[in-house]
N, C-alpha and C positions, 0 to 999 in steps of 0.2 A: 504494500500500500504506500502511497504517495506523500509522506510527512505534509508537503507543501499544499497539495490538494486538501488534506486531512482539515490541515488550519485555516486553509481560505474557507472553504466549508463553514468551521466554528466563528470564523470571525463573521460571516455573513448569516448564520443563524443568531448571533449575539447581537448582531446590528437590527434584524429585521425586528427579535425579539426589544431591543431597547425603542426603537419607532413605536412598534404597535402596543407597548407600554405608555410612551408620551401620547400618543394619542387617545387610549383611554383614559389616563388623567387630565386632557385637557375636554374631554368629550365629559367628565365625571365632574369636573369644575363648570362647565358648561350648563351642565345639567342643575348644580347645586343653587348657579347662583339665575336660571329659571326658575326651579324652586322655589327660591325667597321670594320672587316677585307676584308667584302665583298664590304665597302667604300674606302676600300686601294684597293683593284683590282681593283677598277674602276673609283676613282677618280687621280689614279696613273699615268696610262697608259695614261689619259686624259688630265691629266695636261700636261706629259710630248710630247704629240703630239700635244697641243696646244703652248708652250713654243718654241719646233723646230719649229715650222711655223710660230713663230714668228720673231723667231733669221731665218730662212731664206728669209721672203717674209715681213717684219714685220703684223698689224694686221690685213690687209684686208687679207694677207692667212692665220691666224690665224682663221678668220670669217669658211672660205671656210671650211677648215680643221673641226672643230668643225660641221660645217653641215653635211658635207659629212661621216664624221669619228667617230663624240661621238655616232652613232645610232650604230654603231658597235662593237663600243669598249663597250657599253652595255649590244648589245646581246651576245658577246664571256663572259661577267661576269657574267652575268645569265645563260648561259651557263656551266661554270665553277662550278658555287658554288649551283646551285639548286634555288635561290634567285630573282625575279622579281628587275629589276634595272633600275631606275631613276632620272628624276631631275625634280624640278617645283618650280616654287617664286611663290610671289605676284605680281609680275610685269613681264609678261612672253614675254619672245623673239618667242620662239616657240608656239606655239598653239595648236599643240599635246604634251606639256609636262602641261597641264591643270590640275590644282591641286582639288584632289575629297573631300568630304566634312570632310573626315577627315583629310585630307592633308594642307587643309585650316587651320583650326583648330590648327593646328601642327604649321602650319606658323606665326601664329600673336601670336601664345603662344611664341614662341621664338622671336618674335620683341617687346615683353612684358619682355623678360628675361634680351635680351639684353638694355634694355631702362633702368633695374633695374640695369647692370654692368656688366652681364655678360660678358665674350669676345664669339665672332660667333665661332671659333674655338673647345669653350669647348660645344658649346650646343647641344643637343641630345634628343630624344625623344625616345622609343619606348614600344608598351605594345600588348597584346594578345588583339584581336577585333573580332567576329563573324561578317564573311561577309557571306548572301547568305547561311547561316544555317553550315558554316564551320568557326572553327577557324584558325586565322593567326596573325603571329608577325609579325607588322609594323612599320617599323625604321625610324627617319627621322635625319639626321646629317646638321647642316645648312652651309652654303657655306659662308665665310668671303668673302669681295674685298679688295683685294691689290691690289697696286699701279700699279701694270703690269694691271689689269682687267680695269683699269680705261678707257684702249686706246679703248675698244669695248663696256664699259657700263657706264662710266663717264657723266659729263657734258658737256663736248665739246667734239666734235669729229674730228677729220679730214676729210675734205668733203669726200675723199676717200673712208674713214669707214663706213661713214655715207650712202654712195651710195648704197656699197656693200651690208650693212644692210635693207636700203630699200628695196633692191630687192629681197635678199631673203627672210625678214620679214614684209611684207610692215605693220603688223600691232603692230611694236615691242614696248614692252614699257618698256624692261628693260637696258633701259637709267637712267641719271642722279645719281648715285650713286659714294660716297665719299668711301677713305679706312674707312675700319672697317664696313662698315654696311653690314647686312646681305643680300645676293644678292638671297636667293632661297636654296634648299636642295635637298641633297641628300635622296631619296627616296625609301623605299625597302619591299619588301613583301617577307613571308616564307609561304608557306600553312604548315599547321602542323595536 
């Protein structure tokens, strides 16, 4: 065998393989920072319809609002951008926003991040994952609580709140939560 052959060989597999490395990470960066933007449509639009219903009915229309309205404000951003769009904690108010097992995954890695210092704001996940024999980039951005969120996910509620939440969630359990901790994520799928 040919030492010379041998090596051009390796050096052109090394090379091919170091390309189509850079271009998955820049195809992966590409993707991440689509992802954020498709987090500003939809966590935009949401906040700011959650925030009006607040400042006009305070949080039990806040509650109403967010039922009636994030499923929409959703589907118009998936919609929009081509993008599967969600939300799901560890601790779910909704029961159809049930986190899948890579989602889970995603979630206690970021209650692992944040426990190390991170702030909820900067944390983020995403990476290419074969579902189903197809690839897809799956993004997840975590959801800080402020001090406004406290009035619907906090430790004490106003019986009000509380009513309202029963009834539409009778089996909520994303109660009890301080500012700063991470309250559930933003959720997103591309088929690629």
């Amino acid at each position: 065998m040919n030492k010379s052959i041998t090596l051009a060989t390796l050096a052109l597999t090394l090379s091919v393989s170091t390309v189509a490395h850079s271009a998955d990470t820049a195809d992966t960066k590409a993707l991440m920072g689509e992802a954020a933007g498709v987090v500003k449509a939809f966590g935009g639009p949401l906040k700011q319809t959650l925030v009006g219903a607040m400042k006009s009915g305070g949080p039990a229309e806040a509650i109403g609002a967010c039922n009636e309205k994030a499923p929409n404000i959703a589907k118009n951003a998936a919609q929009a951008t081509g993008w599967s769009v969600g939300r799901t904690s560890l601790k779910l108010r909704n029961p159809g926003n049930e986190a899948d097992a890579w989602e889970m995954k995603v979630l206690k890695q970021f209650d692992e991040r944040k426990a190390a210092g991170e702030k909820p704001g900067a944390i983020s996940y995403g990476e290419v994952v074969e579902m189903d024999g197809k690839k897809q980039y799956r993004f997840m951005k975590a959801i800080g609580t402020a001090e406004l969120c406290l009035n619907c996910h906090g430790k004490t509620l106003k019986p009000e709140v509380a009513a309202k939440l029963d009834g539409l969630y009778p089996d909520d359990k994303a109660r009890g939560y301080n500012v700063g901790d991470i309250r559930g994520a933003f959720t997103l799928v591309k088929d690629l």
